[in-house]
Backbone as CSV, one residue per row, in Angstrom:
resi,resn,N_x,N_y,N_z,CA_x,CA_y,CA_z,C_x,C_y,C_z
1,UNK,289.607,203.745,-99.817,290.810,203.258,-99.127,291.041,204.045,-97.838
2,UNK,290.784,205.274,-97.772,290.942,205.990,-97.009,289.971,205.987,-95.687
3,UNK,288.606,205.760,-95.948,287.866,205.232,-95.044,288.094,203.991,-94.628
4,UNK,288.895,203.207,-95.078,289.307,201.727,-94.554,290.326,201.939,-93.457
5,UNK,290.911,202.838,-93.699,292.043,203.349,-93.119,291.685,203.945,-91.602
6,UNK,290.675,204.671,-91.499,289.724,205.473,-90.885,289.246,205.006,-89.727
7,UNK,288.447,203.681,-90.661,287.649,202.767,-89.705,288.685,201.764,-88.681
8,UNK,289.818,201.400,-89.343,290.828,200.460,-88.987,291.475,201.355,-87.621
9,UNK,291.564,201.984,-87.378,291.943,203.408,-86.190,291.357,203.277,-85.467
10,UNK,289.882,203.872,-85.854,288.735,203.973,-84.934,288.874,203.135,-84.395
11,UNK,288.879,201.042,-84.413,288.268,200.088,-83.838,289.932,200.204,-83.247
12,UNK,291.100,200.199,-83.648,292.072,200.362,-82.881,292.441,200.715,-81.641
13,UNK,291.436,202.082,-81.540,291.003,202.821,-80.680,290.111,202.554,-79.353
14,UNK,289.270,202.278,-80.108,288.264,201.177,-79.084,288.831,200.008,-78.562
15,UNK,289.530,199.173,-79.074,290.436,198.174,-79.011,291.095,198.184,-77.443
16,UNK,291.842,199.028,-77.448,292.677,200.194,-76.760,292.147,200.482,-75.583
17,UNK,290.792,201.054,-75.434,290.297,201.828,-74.389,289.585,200.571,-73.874
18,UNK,288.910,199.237,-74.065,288.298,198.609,-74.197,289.457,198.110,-72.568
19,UNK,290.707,197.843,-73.440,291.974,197.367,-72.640,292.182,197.983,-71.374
20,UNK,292.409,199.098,-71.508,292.039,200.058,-70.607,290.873,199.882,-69.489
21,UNK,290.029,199.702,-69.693,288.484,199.715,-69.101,288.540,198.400,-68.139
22,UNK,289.133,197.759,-69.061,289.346,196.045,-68.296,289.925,196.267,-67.498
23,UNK,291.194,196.845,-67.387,292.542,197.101,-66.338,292.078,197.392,-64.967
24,UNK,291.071,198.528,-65.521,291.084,198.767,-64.337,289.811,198.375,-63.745
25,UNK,288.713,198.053,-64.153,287.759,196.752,-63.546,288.484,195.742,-62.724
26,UNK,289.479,195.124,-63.242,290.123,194.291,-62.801,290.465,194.579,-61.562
27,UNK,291.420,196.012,-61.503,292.168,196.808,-60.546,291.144,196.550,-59.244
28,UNK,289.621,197.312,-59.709,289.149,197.879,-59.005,288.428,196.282,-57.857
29,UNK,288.387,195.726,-59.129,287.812,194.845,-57.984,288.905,193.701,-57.007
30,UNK,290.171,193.568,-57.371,291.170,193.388,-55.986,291.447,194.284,-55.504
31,UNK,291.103,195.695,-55.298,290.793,196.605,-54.143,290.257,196.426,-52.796
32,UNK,288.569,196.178,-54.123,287.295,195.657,-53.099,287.481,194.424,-52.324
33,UNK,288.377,193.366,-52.874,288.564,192.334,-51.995,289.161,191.955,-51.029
34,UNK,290.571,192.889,-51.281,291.682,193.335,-49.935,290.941,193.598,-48.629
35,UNK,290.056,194.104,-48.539,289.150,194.638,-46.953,288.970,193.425,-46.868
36,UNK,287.898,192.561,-47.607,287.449,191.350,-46.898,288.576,190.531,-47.148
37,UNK,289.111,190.178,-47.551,290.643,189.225,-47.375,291.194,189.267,-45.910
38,UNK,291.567,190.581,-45.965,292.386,191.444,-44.658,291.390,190.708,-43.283
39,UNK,289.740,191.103,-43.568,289.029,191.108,-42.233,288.740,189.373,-42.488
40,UNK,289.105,188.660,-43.536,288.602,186.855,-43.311,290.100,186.452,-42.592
41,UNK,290.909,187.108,-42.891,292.451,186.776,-42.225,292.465,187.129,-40.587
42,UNK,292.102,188.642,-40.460,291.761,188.791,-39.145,291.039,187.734,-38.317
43,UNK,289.802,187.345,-38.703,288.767,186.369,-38.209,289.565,185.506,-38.271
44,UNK,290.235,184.588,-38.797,290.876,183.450,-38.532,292.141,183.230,-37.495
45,UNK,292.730,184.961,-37.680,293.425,184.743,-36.587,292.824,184.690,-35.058
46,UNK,291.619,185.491,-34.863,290.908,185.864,-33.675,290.409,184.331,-33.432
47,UNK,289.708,183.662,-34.429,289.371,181.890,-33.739,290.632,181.075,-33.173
48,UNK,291.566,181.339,-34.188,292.836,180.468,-33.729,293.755,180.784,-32.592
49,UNK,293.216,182.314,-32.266,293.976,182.838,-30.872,292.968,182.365,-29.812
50,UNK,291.571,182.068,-29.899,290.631,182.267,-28.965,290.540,180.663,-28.664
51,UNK,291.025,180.004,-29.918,291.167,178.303,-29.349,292.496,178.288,-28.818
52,UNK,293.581,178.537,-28.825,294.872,178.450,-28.130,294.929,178.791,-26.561
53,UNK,293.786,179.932,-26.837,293.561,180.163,-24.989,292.601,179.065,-24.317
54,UNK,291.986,178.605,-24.782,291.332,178.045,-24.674,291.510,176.595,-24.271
55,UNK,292.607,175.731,-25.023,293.357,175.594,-25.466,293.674,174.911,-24.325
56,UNK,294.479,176.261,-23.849,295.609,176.898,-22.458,295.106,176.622,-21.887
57,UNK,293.754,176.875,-21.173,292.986,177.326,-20.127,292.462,175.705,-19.760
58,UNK,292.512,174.745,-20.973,291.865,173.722,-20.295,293.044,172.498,-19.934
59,UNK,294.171,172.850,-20.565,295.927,172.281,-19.861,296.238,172.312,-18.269
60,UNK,295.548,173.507,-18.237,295.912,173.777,-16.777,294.944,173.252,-15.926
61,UNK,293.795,173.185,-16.571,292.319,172.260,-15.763,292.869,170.532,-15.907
62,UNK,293.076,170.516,-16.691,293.373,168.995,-16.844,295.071,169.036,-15.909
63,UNK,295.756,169.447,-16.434,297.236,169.811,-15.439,296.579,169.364,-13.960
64,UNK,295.474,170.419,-12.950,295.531,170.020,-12.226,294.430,168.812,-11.787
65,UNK,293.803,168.497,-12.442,293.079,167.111,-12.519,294.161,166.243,-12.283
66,UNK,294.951,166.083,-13.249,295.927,165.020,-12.814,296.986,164.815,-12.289
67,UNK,297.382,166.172,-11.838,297.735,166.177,-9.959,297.663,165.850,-9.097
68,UNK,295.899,166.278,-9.332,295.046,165.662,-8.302,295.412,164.192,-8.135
69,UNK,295.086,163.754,-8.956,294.980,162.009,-9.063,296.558,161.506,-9.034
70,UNK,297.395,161.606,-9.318,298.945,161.732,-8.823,298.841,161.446,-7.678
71,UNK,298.609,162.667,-6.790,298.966,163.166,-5.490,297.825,162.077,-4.828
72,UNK,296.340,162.020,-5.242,295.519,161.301,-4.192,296.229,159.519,-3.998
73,UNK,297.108,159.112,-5.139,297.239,157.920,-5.626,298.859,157.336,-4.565
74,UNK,299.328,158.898,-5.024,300.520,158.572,-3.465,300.513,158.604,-2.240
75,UNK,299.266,159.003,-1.631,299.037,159.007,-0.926,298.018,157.537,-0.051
76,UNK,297.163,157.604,-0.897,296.773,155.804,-0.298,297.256,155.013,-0.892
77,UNK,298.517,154.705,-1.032,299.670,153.933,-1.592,300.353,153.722,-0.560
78,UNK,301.507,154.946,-0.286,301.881,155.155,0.452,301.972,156.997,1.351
79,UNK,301.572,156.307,2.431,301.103,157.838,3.148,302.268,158.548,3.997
80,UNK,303.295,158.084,3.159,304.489,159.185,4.115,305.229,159.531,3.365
81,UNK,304.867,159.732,1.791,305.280,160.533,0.432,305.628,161.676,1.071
82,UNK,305.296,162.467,1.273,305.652,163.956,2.472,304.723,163.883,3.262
83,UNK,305.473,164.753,4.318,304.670,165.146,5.777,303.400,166.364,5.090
84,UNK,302.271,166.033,5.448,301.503,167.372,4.924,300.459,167.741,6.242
85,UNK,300.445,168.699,6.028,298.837,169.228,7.214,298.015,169.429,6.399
86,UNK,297.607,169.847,5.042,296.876,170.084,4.587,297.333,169.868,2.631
87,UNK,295.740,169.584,1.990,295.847,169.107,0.529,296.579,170.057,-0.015
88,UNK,297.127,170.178,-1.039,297.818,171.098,-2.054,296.701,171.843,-2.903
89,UNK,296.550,172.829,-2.741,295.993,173.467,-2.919,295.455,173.536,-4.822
90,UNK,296.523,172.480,-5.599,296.264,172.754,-6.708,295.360,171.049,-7.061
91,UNK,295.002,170.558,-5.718,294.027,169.245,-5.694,292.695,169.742,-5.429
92,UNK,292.512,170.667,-5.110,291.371,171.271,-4.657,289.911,170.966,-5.064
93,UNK,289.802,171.377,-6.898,289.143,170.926,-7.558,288.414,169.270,-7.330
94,UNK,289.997,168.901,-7.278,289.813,167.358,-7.510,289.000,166.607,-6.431
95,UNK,289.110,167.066,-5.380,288.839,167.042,-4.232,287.297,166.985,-3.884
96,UNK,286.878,168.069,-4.367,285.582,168.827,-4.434,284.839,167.828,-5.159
97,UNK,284.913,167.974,-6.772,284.908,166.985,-7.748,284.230,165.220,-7.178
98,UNK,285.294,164.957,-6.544,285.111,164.044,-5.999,284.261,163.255,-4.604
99,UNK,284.129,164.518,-4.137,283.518,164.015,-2.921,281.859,164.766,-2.988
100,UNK,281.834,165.585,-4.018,280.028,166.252,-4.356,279.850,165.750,-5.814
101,UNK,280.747,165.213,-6.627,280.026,164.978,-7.692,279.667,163.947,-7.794
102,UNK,279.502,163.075,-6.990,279.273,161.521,-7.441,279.754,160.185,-7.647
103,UNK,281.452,161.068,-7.147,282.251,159.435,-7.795,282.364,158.909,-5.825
104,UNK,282.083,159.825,-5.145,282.305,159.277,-3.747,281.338,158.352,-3.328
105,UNK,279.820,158.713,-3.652,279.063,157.943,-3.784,278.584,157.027,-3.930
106,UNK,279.462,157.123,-5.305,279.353,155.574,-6.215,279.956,154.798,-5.872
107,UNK,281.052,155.309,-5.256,282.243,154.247,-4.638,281.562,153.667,-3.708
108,UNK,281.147,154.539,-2.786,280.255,153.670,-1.319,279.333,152.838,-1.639
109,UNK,278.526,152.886,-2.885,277.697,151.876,-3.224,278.333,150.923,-3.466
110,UNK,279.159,150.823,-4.464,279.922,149.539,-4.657,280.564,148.482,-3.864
111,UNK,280.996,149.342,-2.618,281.753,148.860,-1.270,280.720,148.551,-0.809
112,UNK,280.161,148.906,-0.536,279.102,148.589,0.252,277.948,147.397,-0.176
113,UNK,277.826,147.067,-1.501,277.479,145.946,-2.209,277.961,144.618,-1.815
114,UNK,279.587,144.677,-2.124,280.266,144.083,-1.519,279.899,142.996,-0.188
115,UNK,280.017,144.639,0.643,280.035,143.904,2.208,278.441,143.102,2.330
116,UNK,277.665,143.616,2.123,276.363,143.221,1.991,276.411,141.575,1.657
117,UNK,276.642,141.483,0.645,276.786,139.963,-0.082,278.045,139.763,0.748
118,UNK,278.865,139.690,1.455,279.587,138.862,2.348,278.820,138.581,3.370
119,UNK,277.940,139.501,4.236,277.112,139.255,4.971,275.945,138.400,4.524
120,UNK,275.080,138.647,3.505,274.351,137.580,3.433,275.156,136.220,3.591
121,UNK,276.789,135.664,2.911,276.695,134.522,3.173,276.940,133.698,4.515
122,UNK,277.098,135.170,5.517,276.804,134.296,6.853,275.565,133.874,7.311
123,UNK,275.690,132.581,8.151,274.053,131.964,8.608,274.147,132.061,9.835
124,UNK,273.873,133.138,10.736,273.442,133.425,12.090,272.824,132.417,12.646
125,UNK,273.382,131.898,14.226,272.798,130.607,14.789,271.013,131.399,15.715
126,UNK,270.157,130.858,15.409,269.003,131.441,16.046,269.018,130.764,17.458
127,UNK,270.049,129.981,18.083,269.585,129.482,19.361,270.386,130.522,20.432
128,UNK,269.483,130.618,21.761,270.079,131.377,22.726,271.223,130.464,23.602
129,UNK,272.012,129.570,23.129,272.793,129.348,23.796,274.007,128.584,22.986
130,UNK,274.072,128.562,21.554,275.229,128.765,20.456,275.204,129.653,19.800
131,UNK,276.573,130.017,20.228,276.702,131.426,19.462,277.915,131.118,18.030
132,UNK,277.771,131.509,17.232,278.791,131.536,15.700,279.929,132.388,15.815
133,UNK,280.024,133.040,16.970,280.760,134.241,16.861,281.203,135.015,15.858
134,UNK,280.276,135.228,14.978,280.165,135.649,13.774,278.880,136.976,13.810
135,UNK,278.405,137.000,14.810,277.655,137.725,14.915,277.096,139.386,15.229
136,UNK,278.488,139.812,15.782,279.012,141.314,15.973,279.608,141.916,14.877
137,UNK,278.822,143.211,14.709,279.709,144.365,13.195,279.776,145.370,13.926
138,UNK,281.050,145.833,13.558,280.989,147.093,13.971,281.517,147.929,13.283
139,UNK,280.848,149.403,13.177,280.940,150.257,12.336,281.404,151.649,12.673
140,UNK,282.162,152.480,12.146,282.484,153.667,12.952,281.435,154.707,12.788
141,UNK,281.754,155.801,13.292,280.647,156.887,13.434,280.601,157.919,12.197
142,UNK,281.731,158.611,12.879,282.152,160.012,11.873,282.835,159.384,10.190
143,UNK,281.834,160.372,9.175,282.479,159.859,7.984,282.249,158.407,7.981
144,UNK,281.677,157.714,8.418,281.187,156.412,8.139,279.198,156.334,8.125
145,UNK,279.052,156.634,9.226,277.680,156.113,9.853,276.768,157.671,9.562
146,UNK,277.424,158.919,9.942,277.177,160.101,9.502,278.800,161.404,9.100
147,UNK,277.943,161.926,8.501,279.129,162.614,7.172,279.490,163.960,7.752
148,UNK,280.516,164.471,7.801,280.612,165.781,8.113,281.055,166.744,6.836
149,UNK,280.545,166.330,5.649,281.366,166.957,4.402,281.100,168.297,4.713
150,UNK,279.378,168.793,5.256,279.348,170.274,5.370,280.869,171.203,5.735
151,UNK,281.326,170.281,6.706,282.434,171.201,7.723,283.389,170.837,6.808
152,UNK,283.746,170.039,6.421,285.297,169.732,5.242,284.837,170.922,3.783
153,UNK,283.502,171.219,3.783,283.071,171.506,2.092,283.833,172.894,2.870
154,UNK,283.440,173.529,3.480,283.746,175.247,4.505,284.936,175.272,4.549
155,UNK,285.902,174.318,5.048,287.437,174.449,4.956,288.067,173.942,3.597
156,UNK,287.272,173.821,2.276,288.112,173.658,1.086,288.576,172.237,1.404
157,UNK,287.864,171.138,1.719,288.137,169.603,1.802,289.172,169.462,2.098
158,UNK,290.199,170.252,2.804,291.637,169.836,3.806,292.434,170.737,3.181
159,UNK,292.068,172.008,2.016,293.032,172.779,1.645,293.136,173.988,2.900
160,UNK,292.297,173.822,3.915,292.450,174.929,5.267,292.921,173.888,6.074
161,UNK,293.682,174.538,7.115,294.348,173.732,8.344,292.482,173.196,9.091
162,UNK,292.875,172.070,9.509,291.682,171.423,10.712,291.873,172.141,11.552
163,UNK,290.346,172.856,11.658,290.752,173.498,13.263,289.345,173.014,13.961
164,UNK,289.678,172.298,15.235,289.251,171.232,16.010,288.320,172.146,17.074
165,UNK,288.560,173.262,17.070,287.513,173.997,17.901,286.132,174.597,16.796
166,UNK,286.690,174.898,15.770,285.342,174.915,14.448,284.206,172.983,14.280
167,UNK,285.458,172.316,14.451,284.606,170.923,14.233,284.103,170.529,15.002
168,UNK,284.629,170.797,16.407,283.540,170.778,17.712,282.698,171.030,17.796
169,UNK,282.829,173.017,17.393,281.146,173.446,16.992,280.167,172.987,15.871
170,UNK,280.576,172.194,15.546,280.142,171.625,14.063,279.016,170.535,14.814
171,UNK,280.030,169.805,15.226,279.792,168.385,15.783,278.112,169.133,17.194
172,UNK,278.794,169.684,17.940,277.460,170.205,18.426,276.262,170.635,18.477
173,UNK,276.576,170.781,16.773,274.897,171.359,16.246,273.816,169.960,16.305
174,UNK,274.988,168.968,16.050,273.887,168.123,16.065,273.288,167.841,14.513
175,UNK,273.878,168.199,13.400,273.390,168.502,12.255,273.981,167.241,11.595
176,UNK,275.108,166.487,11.626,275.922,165.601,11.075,274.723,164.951,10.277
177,UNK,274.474,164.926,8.564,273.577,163.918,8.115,274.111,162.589,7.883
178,UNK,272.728,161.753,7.533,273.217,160.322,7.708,273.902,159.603,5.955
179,UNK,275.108,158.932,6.211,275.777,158.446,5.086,274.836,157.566,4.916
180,UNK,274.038,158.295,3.704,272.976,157.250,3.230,273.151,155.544,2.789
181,UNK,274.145,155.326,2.263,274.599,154.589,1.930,274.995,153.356,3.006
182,UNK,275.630,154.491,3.917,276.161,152.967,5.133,274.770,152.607,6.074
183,UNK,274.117,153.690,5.840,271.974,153.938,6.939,271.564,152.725,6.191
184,UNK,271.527,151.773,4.938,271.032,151.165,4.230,271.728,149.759,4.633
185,UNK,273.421,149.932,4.869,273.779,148.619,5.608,273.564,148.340,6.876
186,UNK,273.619,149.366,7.986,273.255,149.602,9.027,271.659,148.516,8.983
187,UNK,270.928,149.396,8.029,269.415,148.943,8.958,269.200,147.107,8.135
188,UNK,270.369,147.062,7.206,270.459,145.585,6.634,270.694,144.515,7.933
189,UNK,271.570,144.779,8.286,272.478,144.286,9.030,271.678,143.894,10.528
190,UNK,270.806,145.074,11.185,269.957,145.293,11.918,268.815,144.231,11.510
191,UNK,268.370,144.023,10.469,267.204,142.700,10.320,268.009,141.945,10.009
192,UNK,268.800,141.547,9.598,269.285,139.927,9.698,269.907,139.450,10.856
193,UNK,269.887,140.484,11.990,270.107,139.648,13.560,271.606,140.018,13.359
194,UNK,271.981,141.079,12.751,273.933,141.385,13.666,273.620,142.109,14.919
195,UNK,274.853,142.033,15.385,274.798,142.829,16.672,275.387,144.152,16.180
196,UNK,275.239,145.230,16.221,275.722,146.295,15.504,276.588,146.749,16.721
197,UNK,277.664,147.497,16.952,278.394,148.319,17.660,278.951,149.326,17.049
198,UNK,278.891,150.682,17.389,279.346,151.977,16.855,280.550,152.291,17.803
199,UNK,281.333,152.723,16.790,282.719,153.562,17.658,282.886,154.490,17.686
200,UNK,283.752,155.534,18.036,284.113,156.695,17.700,285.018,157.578,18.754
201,UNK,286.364,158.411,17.777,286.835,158.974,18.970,286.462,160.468,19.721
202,UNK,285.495,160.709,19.453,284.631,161.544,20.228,284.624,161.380,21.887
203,UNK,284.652,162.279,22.700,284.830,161.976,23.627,283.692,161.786,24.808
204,UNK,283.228,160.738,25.473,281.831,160.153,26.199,281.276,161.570,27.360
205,UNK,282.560,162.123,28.132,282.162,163.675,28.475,281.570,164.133,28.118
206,UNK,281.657,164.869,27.153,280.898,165.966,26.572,280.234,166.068,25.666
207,UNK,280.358,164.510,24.291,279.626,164.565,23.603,279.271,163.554,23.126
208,UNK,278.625,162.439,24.340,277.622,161.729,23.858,276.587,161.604,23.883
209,UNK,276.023,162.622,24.411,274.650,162.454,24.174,274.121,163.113,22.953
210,UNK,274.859,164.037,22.592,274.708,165.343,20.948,275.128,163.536,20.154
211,UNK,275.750,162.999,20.128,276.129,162.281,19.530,274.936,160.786,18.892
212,UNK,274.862,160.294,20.312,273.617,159.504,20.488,272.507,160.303,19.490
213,UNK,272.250,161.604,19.837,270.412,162.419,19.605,270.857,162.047,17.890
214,UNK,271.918,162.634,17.560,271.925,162.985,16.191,271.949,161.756,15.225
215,UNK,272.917,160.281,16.007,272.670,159.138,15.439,270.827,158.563,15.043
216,UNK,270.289,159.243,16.102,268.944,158.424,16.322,268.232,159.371,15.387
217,UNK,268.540,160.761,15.097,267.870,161.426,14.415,267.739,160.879,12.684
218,UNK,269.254,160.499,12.421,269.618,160.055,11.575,268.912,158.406,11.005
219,UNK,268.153,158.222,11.994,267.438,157.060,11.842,268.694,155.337,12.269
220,UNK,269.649,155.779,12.552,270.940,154.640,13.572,269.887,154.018,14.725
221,UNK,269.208,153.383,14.701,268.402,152.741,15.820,268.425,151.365,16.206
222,UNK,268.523,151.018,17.009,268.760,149.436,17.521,270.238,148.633,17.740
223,UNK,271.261,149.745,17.561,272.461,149.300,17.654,272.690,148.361,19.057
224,UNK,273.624,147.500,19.260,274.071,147.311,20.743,274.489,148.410,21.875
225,UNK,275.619,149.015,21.148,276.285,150.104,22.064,276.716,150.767,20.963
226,UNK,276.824,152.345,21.583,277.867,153.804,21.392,279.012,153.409,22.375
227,UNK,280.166,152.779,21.622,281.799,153.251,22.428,282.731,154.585,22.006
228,UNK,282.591,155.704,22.865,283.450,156.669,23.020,284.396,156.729,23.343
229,UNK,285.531,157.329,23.172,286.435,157.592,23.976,286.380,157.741,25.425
């Protein structure tokens, strides 16, 4: 009886410490997990702070994207929304964007499609003594026939004041490349028998002949006349 008694203790005992042993296994291992808890909590805050800036950072890109387009939209709408000398500085992008990435381009192709197929459906009279009077185009120079974006890209596309003694020297190099786009209606226009005429307010003094070299360089050949100022 007494060894029953004995044994019944002993496993009591063990019982006991067994309890014990667990406790703190248990203990020990939400210890070990608190660090990585703590550092998976950290990490989630560091993604969710790093997308909020992020976030941020692209509100204000888009913010002034559609500024941009605001402001460009009141303006060839109506162009006396305010008096300005120069773009707002927070169009800038848009600006840029627009006139080197491709949508300026594309636009001129399209326009220029256009005019093309209006011109084909005229039928030019081939006799030298009826005329259709349908037969003269005329096209401007600057920003039409050849581009001066170099000199607009240097002054931030109108976010710097125009200064007319820089575009002079511009214009003098002689460098103006050809608006590929209008060189393609140009030399259209040129085989189907238009009379081409170029304008421009450049002034016949001093710079038509830089003017003339650089058209012809540009491959502008066979026009009727250069009218200057």
């Amino acid at each position: 009886m007494l060894k029953i008694k004995i044994l019944q203790a002993v496993l009591a005992g063990l019982t006991f410490l067994l309890g014990l042993l667990s406790n703190l296994v248990l203990r020990l291992q939400k210890q070990s997990q608190k660090p990585q808890k703590q550092q998976k909590l950290l990490q989630i805050k560091s993604e969710l702070d790093s997308s909020s800036s992020s976030s941020t950072e692209m509100m204000v890109v888009d913010d002034d994207d559609m500024y941009g387009l605001s402001w460009r939209l009141a303006m060839e709408t109506n162009n006396n929304v305010r008096p300005w000398k120069t773009i707002p500085l927070r169009c800038y992008k848009h600006v840029e964007n627009y006139m080197i990435g491709g949508q300026y381009e594309h636009d001129m192709n399209l326009i220029v499609d256009e005019i093309m197929f209006y011109a084909s459906q005229i039928t030019l009279s081939t006799s030298t003594t009826t005329t259709t009077h349908q037969d003269a185009w005329v096209l401007d120079v600057d920003d039409t026939c050849i581009s001066n974006i170099p000199y607009y890209k240097a002054k931030r596309f109108g976010c710097d004041p125009f200064d007319s003694a820089m575009f002079k020297a511009w214009i003098n190099q002689g460098m103006c490349p050809a608006n590929p786009v209008v060189l393609r209606l140009f030399k259209t226009l040129i085989e189907k028998g238009f009379k081409v005429f170029l304008v421009t307010g450049r002034y016949e003094g001093t710079l038509a002949k830089i003017t003339t070299d650089n058209l012809h360089n540009q491959g502008f050949i066979g026009y009727q006349r250069l009218i200057l100022r």
